[in-house]
Structures are given as C-alpha cells and as structure tokens.
N, C-alpha and C positions, 0 to 999 in steps of 0.2 A: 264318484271320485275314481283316477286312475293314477294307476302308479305307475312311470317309465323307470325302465331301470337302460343306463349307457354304459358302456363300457371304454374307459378310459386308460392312456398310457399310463397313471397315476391308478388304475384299480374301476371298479364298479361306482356308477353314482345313479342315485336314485333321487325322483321328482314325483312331486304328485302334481296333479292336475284337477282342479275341481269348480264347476262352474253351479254357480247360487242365481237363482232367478232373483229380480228384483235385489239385488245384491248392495244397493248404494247404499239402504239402511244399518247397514251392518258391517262397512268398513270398505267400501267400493271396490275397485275391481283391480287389479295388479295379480302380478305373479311376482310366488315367493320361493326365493334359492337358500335352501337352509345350510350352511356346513356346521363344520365344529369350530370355527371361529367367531361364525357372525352369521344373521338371517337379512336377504337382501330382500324390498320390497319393490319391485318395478311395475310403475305405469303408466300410463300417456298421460296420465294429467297430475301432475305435479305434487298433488296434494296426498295422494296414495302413494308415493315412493317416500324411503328410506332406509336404513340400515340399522342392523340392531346388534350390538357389538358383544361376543359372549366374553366370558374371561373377566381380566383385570383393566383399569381405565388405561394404563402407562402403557398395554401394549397398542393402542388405539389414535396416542397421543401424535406419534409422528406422523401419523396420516391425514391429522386434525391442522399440526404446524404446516406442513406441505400442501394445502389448500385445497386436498383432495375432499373431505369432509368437512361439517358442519358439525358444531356439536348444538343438538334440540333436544332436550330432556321432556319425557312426558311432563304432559300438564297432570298436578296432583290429581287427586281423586275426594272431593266434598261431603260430609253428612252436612242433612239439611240444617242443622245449626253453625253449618259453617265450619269446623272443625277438620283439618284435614287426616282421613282414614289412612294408619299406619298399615301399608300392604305389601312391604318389601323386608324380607327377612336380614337384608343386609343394604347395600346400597340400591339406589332407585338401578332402571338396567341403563344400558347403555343407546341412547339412538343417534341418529346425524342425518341429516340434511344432505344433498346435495349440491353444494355452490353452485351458485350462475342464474338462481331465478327461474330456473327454466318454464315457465306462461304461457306457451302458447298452447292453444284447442288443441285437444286429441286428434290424432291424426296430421295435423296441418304439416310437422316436419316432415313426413313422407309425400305428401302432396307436392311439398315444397321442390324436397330432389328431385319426383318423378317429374315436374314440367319444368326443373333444370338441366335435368337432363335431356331431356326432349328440345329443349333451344339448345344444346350442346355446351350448355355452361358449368358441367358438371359431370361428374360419371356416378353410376348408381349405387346406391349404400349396401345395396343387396337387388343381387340380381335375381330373375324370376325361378330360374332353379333352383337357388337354395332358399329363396324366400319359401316356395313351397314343401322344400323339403322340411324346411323347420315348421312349416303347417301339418303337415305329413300325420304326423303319428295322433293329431288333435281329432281328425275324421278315423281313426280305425279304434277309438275310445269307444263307439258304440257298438259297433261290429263284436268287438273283444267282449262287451258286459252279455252281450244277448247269449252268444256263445260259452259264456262264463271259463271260456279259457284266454291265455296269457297271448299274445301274439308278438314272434321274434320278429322282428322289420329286417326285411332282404332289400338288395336293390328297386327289387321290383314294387315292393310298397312305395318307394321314396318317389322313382321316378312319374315324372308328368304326362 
C-alpha cells in the first residue's frame, strides 16, 4: 500500500493506493476518494462504482432530486435462518448509484475517443502528457517501498 499525499489550494490531501492480487473475490477493482463528506468508489466496470454518503440523509437529498445520484441502499445482511442481522448502530449508511447505466466493457470508452479521435471526430478526453502524469506517481510506488523512504514528485518524475 502507498500513500500520496497532494498539495492543494484547499490544504493537503491524502490517497492511498493499494493493489490486491486476484482482487475480484473480495470487492473488484476501483479506486477510492475518501473525504469528510462521502467515499467515492470508481471503476471501469459499472458494477464497482459508487458513492457512500457520510453525515445525515437531507444533506445528500438535493443531489439525489437533481439527478446527479442514485439512491441504492445495501442489500441487508442474512443468518442462515433467514432473519436479517441487525449491523447498523443507527440508520443503514448511505450509498448511490450513478445514473445513466453506464455498461459498457472496461476500457471500451477510451478505446472509443482514442479511434475518434484519430478519424478527427472528436478531441482527446486526456491527452498523453497528462494521462501519464496521472500514471506517474503509480510506477515510483515500488521504488519508494524498496528504499522505504517517502518520495516528493518534482517535475522531473512527472515528465515523459
């Protein structure tokens, strides 16, 4: 596991990064943005995204009216007599959805710009600079553990 720490005009934010072999057993693969509002779960395949809303339901609600959200409550939790296990100190949490269905194979919406872009029918969602820069810090994860020190990213990491 690594931990990025950014530095932002809002203050420091911190991510971790953790990659599980064989990982589909146990909750597939996405990356998660934690704040003090809510924990986002992002991933290419539909099924591993969603949001988990901290707090109270009413501040959640407007975002759910305005069609930004979904609202998808965990499915209970069972003993084998059927009974469902009381596991929540207060209300179930909060999750949602993403409207729009989004279905398609991992990958394919990138596939999709990059040979639209390439007939000129479209410009790129992320061009190769910053696509790699945002790759960047995922290869210097092993570098940093071997050396068991912190590594500050200069230009010179970032660049291609």
């Amino acid at each position: 596991m690594a931990v990025l720490e950014y530095e932002t005009p809002q203050g420091s934010v911190r991510a971790s990064q953790q990659v599980v072999a064989a990982s589909a057993g146990i909750g597939g693969y996405y990356e998660s943005f934690m704040g003090t509002q809510g924990t986002i779960n992002l991933s290419e395949a539909a099924a591993y995204t969603s949001i988990a809303g901290h707090g109270n339901h009413e501040s959640w609600d407007n975002l759910v009216q305005r069609g930004f959200l979904k609202a998808a409550y965990p499915p209970p939790k069972y003993k084998s007599n059927g009974e469902v296990i009381p596991c929540y100190t207060t209300r179930p949490p909060l999750v949602f959805d993403l409207p729009g269905g989004f279905n398609k194979p991992p990958h394919q919406p990138h596939l999709e710009n990059f040979f639209a872009a390439i007939r000129g029918e479209a410009t790129l969602n992320c061009d190769a600079r910053r696509a790699f820069a945002s790759e960047a810090p995922m290869h210097w994860v092993n570098p940093s553990a071997r050396s068991r020190q912190a590594i500050t990213f200069t230009d010179e990491h970032l660049a291609a």
